[in-house]
mmCIF file of the C-alpha atoms, coordinates in Angstrom:
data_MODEL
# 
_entry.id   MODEL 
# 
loop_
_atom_site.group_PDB 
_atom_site.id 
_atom_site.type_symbol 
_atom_site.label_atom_id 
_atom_site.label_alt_id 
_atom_site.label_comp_id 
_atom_site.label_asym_id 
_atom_site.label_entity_id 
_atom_site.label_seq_id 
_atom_site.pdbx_PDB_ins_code 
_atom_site.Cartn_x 
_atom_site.Cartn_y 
_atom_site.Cartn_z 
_atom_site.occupancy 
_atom_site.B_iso_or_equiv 
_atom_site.pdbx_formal_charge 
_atom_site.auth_seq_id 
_atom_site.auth_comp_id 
_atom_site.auth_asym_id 
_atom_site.auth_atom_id 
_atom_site.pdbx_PDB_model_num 
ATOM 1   C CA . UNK A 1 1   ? -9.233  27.109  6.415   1.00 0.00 ? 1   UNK A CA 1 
ATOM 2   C CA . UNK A 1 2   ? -10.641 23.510  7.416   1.00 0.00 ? 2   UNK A CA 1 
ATOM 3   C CA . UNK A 1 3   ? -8.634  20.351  6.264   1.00 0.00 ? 3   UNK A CA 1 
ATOM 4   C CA . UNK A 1 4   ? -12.651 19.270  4.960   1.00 0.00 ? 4   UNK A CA 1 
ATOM 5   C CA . UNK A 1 5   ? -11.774 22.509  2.476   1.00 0.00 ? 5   UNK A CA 1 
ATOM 6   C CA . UNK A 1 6   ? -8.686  21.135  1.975   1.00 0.00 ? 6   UNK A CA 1 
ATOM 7   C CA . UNK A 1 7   ? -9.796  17.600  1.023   1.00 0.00 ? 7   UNK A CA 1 
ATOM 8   C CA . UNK A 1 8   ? -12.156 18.425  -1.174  1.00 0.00 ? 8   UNK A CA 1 
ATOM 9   C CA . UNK A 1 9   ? -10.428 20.636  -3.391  1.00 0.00 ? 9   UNK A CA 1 
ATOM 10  C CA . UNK A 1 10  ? -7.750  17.377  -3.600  1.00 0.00 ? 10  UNK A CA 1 
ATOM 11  C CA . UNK A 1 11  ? -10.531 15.066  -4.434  1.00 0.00 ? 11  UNK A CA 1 
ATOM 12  C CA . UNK A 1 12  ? -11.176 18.160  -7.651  1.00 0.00 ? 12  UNK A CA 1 
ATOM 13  C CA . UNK A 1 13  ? -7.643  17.765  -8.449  1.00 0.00 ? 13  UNK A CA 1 
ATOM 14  C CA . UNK A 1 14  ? -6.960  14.372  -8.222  1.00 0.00 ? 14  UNK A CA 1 
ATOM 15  C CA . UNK A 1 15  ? -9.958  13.864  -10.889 1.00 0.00 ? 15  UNK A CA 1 
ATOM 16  C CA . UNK A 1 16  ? -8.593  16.121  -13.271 1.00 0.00 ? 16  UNK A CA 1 
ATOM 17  C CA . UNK A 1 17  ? -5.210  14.573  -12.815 1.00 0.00 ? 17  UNK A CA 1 
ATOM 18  C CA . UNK A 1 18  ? -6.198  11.261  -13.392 1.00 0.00 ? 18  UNK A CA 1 
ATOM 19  C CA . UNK A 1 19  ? -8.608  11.718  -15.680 1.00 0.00 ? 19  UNK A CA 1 
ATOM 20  C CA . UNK A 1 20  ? -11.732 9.912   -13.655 1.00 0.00 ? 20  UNK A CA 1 
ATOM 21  C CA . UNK A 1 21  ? -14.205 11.545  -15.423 1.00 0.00 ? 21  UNK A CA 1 
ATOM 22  C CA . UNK A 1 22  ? -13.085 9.914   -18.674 1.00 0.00 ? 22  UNK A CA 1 
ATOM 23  C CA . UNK A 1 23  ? -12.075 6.273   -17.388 1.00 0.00 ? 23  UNK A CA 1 
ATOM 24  C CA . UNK A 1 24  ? -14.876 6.001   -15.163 1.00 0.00 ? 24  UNK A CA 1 
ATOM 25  C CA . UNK A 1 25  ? -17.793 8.275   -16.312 1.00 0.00 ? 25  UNK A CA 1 
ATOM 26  C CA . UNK A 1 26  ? -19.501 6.125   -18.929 1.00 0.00 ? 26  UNK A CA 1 
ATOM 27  C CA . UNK A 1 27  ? -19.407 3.133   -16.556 1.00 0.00 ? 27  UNK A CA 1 
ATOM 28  C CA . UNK A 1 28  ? -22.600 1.391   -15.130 1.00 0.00 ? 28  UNK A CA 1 
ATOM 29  C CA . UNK A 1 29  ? -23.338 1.213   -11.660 1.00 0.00 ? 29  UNK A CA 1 
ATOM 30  C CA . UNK A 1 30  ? -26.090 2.360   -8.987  1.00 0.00 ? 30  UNK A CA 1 
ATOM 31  C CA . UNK A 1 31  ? -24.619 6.107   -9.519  1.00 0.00 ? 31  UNK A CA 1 
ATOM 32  C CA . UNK A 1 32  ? -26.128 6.026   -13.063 1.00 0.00 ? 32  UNK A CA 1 
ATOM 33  C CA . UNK A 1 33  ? -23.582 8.384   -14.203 1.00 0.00 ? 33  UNK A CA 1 
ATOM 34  C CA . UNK A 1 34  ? -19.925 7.075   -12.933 1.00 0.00 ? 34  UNK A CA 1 
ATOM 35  C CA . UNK A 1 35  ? -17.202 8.722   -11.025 1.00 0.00 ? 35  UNK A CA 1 
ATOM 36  C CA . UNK A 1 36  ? -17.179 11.691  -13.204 1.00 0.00 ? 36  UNK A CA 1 
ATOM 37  C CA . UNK A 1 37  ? -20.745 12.530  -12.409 1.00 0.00 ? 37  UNK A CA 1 
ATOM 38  C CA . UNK A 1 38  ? -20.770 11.772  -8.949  1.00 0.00 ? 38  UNK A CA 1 
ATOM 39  C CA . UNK A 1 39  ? -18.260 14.158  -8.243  1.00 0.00 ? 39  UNK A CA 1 
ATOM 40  C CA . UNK A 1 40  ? -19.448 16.685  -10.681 1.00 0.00 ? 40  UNK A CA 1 
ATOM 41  C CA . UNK A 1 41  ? -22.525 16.479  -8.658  1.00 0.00 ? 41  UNK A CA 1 
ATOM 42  C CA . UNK A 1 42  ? -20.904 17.713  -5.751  1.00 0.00 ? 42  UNK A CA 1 
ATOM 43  C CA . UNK A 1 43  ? -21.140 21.198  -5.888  1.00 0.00 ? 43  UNK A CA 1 
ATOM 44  C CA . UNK A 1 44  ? -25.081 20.326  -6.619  1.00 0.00 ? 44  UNK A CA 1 
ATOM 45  C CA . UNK A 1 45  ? -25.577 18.773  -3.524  1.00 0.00 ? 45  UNK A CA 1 
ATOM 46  C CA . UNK A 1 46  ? -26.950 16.156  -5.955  1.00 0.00 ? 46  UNK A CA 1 
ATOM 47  C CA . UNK A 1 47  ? -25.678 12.728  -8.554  1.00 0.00 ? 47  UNK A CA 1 
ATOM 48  C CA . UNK A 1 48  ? -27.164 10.452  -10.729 1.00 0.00 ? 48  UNK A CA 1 
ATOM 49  C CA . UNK A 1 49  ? -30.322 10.168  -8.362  1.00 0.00 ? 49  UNK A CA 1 
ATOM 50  C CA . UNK A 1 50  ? -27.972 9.538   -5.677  1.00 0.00 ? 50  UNK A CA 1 
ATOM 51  C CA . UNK A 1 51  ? -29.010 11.632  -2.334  1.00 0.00 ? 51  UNK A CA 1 
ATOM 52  C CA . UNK A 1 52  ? -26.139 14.437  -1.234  1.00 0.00 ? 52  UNK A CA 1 
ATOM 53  C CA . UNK A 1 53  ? -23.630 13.133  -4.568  1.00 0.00 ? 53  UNK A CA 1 
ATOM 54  C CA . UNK A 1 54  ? -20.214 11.719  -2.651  1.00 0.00 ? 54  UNK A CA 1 
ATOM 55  C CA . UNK A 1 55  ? -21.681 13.454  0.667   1.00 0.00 ? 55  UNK A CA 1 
ATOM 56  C CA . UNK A 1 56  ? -24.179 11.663  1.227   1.00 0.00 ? 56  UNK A CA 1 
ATOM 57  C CA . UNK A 1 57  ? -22.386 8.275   0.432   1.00 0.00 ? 57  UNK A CA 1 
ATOM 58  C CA . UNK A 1 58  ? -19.852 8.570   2.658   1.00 0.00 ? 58  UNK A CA 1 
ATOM 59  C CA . UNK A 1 59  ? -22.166 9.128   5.318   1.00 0.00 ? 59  UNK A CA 1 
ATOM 60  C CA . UNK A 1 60  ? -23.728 6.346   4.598   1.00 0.00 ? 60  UNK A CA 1 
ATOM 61  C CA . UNK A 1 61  ? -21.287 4.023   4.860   1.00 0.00 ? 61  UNK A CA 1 
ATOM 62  C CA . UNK A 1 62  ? -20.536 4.612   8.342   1.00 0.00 ? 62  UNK A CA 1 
ATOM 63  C CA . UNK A 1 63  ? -17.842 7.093   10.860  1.00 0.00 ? 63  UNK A CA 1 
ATOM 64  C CA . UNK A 1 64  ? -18.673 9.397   13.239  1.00 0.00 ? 64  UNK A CA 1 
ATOM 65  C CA . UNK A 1 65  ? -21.016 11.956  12.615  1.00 0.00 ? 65  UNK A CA 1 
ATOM 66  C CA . UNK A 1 66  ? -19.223 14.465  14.834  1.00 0.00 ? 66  UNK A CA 1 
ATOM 67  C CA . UNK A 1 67  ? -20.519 17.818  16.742  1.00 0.00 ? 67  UNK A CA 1 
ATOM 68  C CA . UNK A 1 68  ? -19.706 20.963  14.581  1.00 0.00 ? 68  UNK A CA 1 
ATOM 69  C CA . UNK A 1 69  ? -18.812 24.450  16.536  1.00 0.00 ? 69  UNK A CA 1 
ATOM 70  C CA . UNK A 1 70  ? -21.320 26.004  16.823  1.00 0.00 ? 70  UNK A CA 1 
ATOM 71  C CA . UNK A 1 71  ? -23.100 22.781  18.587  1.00 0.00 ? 71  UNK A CA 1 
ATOM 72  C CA . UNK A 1 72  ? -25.461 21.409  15.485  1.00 0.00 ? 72  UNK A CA 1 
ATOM 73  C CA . UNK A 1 73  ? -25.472 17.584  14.319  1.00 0.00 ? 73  UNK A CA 1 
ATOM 74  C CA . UNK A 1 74  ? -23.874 17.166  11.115  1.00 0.00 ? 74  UNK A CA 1 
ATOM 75  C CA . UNK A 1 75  ? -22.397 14.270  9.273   1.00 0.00 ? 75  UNK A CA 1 
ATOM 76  C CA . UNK A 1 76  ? -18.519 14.595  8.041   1.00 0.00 ? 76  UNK A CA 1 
ATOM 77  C CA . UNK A 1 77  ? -20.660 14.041  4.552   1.00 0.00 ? 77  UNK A CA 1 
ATOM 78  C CA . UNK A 1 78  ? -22.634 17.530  4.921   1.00 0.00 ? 78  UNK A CA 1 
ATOM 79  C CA . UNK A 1 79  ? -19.652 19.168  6.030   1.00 0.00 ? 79  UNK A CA 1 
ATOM 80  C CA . UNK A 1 80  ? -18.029 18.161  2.816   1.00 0.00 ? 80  UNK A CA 1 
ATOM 81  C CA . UNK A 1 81  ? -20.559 18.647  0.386   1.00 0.00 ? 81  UNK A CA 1 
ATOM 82  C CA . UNK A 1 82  ? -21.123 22.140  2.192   1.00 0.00 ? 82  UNK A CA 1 
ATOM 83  C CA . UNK A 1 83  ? -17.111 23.026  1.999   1.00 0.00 ? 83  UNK A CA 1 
ATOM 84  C CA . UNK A 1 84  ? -16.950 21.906  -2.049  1.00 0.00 ? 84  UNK A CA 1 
ATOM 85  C CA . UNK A 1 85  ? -19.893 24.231  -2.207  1.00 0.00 ? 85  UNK A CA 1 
ATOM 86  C CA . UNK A 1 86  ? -18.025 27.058  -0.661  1.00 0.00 ? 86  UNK A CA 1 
ATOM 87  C CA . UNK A 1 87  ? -19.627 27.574  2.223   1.00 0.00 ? 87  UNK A CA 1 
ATOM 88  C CA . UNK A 1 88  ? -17.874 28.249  5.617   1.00 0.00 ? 88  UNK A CA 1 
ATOM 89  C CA . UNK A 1 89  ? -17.786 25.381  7.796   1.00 0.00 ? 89  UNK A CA 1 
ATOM 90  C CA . UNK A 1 90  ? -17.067 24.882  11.251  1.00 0.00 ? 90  UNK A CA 1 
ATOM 91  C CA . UNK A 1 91  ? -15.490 21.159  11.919  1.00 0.00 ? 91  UNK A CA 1 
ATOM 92  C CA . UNK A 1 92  ? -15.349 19.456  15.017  1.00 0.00 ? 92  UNK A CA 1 
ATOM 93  C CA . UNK A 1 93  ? -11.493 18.302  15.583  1.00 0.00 ? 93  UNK A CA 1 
ATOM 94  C CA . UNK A 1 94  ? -12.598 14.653  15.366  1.00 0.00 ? 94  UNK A CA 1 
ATOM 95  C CA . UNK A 1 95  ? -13.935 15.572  12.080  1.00 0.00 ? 95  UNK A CA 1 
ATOM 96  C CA . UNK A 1 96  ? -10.675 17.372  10.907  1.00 0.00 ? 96  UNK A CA 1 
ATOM 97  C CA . UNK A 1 97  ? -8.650  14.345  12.027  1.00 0.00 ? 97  UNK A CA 1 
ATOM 98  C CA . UNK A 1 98  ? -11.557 12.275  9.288   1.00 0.00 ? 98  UNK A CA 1 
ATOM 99  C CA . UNK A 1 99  ? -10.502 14.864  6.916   1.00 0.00 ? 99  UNK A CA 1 
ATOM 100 C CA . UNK A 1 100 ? -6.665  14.229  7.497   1.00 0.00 ? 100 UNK A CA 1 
ATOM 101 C CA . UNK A 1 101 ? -7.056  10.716  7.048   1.00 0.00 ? 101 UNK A CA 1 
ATOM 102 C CA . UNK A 1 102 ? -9.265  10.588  3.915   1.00 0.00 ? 102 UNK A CA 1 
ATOM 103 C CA . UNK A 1 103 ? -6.746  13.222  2.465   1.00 0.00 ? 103 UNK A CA 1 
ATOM 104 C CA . UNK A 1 104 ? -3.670  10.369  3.081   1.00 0.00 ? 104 UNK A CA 1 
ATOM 105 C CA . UNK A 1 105 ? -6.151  7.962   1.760   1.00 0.00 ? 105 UNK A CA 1 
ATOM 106 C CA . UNK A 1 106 ? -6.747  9.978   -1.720  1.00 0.00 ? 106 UNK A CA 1 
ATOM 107 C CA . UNK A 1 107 ? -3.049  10.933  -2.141  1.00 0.00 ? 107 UNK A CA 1 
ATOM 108 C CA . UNK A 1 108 ? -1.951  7.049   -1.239  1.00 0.00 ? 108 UNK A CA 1 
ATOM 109 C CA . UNK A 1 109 ? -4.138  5.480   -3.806  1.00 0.00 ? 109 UNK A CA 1 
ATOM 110 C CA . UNK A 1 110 ? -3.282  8.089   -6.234  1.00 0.00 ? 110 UNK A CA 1 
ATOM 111 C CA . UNK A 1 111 ? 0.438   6.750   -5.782  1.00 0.00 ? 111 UNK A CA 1 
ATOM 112 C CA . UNK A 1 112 ? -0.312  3.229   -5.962  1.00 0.00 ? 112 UNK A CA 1 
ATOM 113 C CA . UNK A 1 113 ? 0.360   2.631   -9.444  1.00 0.00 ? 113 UNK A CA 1 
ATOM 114 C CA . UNK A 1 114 ? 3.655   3.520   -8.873  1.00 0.00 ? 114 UNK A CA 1 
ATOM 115 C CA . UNK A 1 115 ? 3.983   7.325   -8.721  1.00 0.00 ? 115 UNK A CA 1 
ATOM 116 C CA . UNK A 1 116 ? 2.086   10.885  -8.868  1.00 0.00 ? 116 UNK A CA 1 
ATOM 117 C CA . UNK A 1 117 ? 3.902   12.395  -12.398 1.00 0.00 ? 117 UNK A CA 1 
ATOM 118 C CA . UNK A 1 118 ? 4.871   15.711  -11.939 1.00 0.00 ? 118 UNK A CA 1 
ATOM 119 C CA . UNK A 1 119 ? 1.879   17.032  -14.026 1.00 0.00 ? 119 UNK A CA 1 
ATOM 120 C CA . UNK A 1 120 ? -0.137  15.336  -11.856 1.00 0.00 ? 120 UNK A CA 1 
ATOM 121 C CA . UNK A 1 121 ? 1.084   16.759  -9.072  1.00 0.00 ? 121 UNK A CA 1 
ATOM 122 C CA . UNK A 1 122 ? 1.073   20.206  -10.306 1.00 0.00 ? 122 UNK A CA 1 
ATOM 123 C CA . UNK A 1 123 ? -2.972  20.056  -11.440 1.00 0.00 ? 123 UNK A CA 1 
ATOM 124 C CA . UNK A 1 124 ? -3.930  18.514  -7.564  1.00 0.00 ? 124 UNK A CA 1 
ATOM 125 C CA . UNK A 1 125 ? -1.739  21.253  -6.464  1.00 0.00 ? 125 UNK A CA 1 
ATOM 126 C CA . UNK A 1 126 ? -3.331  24.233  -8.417  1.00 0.00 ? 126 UNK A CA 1 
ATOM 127 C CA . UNK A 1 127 ? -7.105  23.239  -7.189  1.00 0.00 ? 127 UNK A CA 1 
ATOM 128 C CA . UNK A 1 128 ? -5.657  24.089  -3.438  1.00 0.00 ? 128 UNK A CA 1 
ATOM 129 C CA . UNK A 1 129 ? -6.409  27.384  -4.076  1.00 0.00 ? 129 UNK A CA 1 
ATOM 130 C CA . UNK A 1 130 ? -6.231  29.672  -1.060  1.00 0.00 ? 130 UNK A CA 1 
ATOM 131 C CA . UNK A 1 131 ? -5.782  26.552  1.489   1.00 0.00 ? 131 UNK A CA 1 
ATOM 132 C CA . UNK A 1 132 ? -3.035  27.704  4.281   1.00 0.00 ? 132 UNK A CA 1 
ATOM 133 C CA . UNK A 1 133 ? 0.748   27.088  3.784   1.00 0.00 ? 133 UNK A CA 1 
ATOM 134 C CA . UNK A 1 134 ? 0.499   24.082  6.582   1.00 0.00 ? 134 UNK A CA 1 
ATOM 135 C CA . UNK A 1 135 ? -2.123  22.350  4.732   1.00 0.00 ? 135 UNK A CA 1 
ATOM 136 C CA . UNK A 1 136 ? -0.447  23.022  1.393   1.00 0.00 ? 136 UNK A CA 1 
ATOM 137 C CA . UNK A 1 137 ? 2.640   21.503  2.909   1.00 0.00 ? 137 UNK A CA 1 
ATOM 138 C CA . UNK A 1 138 ? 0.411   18.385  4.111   1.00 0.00 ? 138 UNK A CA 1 
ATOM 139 C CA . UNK A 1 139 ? -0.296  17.944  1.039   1.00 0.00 ? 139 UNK A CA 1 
ATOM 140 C CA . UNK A 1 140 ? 3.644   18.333  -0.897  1.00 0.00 ? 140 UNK A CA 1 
ATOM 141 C CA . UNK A 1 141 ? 4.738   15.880  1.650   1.00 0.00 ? 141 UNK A CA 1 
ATOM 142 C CA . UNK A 1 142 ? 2.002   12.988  1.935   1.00 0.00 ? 142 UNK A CA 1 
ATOM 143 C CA . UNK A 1 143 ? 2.635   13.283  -2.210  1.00 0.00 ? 143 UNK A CA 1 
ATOM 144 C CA . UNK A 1 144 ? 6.369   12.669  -2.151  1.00 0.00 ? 144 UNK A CA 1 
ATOM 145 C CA . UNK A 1 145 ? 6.424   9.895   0.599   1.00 0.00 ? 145 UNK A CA 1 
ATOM 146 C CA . UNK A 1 146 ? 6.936   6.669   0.002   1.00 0.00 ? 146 UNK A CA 1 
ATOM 147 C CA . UNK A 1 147 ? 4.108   4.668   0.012   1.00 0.00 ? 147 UNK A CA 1 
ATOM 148 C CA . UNK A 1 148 ? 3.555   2.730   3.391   1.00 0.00 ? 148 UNK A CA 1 
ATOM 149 C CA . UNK A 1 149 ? 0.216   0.929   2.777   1.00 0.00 ? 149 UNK A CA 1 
ATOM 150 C CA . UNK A 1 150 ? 0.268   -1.399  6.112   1.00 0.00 ? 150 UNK A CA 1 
ATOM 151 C CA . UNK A 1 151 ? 1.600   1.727   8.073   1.00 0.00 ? 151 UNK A CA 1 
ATOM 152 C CA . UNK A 1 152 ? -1.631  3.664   6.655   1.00 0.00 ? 152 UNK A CA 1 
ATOM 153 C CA . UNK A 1 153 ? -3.906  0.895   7.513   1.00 0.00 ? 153 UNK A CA 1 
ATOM 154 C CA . UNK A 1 154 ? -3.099  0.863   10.957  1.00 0.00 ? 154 UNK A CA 1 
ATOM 155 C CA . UNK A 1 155 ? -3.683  4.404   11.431  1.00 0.00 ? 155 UNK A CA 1 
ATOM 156 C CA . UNK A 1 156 ? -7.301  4.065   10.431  1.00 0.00 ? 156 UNK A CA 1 
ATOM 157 C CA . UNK A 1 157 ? -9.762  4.870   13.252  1.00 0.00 ? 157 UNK A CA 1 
ATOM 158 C CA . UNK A 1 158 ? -12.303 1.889   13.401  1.00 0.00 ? 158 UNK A CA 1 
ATOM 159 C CA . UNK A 1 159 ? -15.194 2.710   11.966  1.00 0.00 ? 159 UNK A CA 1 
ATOM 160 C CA . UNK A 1 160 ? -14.371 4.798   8.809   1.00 0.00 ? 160 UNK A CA 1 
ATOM 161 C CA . UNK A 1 161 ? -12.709 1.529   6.946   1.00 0.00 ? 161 UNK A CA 1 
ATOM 162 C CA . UNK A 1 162 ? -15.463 1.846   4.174   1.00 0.00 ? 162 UNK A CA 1 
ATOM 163 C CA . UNK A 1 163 ? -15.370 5.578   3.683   1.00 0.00 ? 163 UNK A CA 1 
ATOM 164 C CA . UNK A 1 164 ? -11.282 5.953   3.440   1.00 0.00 ? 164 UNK A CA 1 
ATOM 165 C CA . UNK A 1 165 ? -11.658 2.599   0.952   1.00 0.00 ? 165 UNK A CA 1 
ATOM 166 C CA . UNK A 1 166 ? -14.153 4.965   -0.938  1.00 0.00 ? 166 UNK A CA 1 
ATOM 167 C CA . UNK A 1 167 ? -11.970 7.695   -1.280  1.00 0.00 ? 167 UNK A CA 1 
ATOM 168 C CA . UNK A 1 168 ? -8.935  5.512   -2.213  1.00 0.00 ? 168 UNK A CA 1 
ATOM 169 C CA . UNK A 1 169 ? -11.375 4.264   -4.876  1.00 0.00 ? 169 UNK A CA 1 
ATOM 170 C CA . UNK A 1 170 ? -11.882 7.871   -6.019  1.00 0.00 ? 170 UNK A CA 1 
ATOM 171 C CA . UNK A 1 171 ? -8.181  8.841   -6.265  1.00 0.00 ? 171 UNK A CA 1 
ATOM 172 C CA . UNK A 1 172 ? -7.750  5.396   -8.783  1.00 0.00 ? 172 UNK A CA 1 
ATOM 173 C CA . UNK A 1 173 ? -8.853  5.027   -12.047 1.00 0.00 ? 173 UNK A CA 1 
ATOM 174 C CA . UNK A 1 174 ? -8.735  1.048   -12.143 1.00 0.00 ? 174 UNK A CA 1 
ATOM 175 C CA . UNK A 1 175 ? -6.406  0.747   -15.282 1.00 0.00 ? 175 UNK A CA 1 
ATOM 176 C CA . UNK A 1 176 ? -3.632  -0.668  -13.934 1.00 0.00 ? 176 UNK A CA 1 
ATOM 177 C CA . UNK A 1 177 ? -2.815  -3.825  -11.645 1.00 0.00 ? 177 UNK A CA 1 
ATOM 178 C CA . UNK A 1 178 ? -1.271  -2.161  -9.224  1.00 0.00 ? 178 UNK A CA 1 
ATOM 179 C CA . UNK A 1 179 ? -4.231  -0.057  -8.415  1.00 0.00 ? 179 UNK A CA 1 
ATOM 180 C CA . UNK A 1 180 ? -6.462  -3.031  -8.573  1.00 0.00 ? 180 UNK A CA 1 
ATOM 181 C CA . UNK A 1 181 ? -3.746  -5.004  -6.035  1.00 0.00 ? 181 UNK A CA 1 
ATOM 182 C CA . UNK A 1 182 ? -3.559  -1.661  -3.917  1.00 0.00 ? 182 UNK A CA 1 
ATOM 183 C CA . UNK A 1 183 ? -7.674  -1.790  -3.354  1.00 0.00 ? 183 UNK A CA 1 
ATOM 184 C CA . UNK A 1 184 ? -7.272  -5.285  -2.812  1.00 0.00 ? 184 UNK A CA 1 
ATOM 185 C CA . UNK A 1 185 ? -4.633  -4.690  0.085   1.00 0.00 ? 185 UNK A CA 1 
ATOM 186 C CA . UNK A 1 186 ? -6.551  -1.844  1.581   1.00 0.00 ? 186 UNK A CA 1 
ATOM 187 C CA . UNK A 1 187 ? -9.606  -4.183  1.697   1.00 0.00 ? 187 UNK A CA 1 
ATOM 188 C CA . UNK A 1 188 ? -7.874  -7.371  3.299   1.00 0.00 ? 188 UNK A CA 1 
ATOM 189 C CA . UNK A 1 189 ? -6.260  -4.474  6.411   1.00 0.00 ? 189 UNK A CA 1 
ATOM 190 C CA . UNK A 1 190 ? -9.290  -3.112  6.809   1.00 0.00 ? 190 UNK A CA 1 
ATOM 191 C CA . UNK A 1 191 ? -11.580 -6.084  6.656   1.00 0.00 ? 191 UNK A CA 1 
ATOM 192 C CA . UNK A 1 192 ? -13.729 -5.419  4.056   1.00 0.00 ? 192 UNK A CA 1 
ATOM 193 C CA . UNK A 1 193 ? -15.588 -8.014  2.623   1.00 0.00 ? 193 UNK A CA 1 
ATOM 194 C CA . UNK A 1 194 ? -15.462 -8.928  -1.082  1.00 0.00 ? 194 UNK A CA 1 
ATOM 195 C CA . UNK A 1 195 ? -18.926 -7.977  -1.287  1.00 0.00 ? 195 UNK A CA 1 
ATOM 196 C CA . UNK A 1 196 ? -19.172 -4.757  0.601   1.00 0.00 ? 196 UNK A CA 1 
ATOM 197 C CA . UNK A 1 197 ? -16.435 -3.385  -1.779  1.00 0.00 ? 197 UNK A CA 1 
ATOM 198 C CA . UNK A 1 198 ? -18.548 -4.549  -4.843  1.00 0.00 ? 198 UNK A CA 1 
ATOM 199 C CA . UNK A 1 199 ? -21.409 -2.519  -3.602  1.00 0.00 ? 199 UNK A CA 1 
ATOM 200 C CA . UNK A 1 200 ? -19.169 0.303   -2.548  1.00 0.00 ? 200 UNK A CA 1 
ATOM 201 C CA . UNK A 1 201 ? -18.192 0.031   -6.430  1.00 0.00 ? 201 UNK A CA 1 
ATOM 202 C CA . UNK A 1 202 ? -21.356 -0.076  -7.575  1.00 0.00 ? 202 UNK A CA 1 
ATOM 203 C CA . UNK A 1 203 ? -22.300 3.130   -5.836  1.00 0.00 ? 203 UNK A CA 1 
ATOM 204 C CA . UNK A 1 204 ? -20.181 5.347   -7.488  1.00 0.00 ? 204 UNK A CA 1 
ATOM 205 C CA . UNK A 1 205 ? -20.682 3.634   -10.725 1.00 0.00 ? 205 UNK A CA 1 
ATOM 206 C CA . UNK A 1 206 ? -16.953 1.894   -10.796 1.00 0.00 ? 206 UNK A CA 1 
ATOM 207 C CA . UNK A 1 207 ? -16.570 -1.565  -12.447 1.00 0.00 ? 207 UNK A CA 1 
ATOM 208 C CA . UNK A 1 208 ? -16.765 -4.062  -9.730  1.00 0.00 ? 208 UNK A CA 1 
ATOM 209 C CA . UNK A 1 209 ? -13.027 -5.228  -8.280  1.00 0.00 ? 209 UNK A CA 1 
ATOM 210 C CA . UNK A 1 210 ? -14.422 -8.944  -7.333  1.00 0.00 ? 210 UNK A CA 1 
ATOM 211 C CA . UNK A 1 211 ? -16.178 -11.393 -9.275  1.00 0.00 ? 211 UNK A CA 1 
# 
């Protein structure tokens, strides 16, 4: 089992346990279709017009592309659109150590409007599926710590700031003002202008967090 696997059946369960589809789906942005959608669109390899769904997004914004096993050039993006597929995957370890941060990133702005309620914890938990018991355990514990935000931000390798904002964007469903003060943190440490987050926004069709 990959920690890619791992992630992406969190990013499934964090959906349903905050209810993305609903807050964010009808929303307008260059997705078309919203949050719901776009990760809908996953398994499709395709959202809202937008090339590879999440994939292909967080490719573009930047990170190492990586060297899987087997020796073939692929983006942490195809690797993760290939592992919500089903498919077997074989990660580099720089890529697993992506999909370990991108998993704290999910699970910390899932807890940033205060706490992850025990039913929410037990619908992320039931999409890990067949994921082993050390990954499982990742998961329990990055859930029940407390929330260190600066201590997260420092551990960020430089050049995936944009793709572990995006994910921290997926976990959130921007109805509350500590989620909209969390993004707004995780912006400032990371250095991400106002604009590149609006756009970032606007890609997965999530109401813009600037003016």
């Amino acid at each position: 089992m990959s920690l890619i696997s791992t992630l992406g059946k969190v990013a499934m369960g964090i959906a349903v346990a905050k209810g993305l589809g609903k807050m964010m789906g009808g929303s307008k942005g260059g997705s078309g279709g919203g949050i719901g959608d776009l990760l809908g669109g996953l398994v499709g390899g395709k959202s809202a017009g937008t090339k590879g769904g999440l994939g292909g997004i967080l490719d573009s914004l930047g990170g190492s592309k990586g060297r899987n096993q087997e020796g073939n050039q692929g983006g942490f993006g195809d690797l993760f659109g290939n592992a919500m597929q089903g498919k077997e995957i074989n990660a580099s370890s720089e890529q697993e150590q992506q999909a370990e941060i991108m998993l704290r990133a999910m699970i910390n702005a899932a807890k940033s409007d205060g706490n992850i309620s025990e039913d929410e914890q037990r619908k992320i938990t039931e999409h890990l599926g067949d994921v082993s018991r050390e990954e499982a355990e990742f998961v329990r514990k990055e859930i029940n710590a407390p929330l260190d935000t600066k201590g997260f931000i420092q551990s960020i390798p430089r050049g995936m700031e944009q793709q572990v904002y995006l994910m921290s964007l997926m976990a959130i469903d921007l109805d509350s003002n500590e989620e909209a003060h969390y993004l707004d943190q995780l912006a400032k440490g990371l250095n991400i202008s106002k604009d590149v987050c609006n756009q970032i926004h606007a890609k997965v069709g999530a109401p813009a967090i600037y003016a």
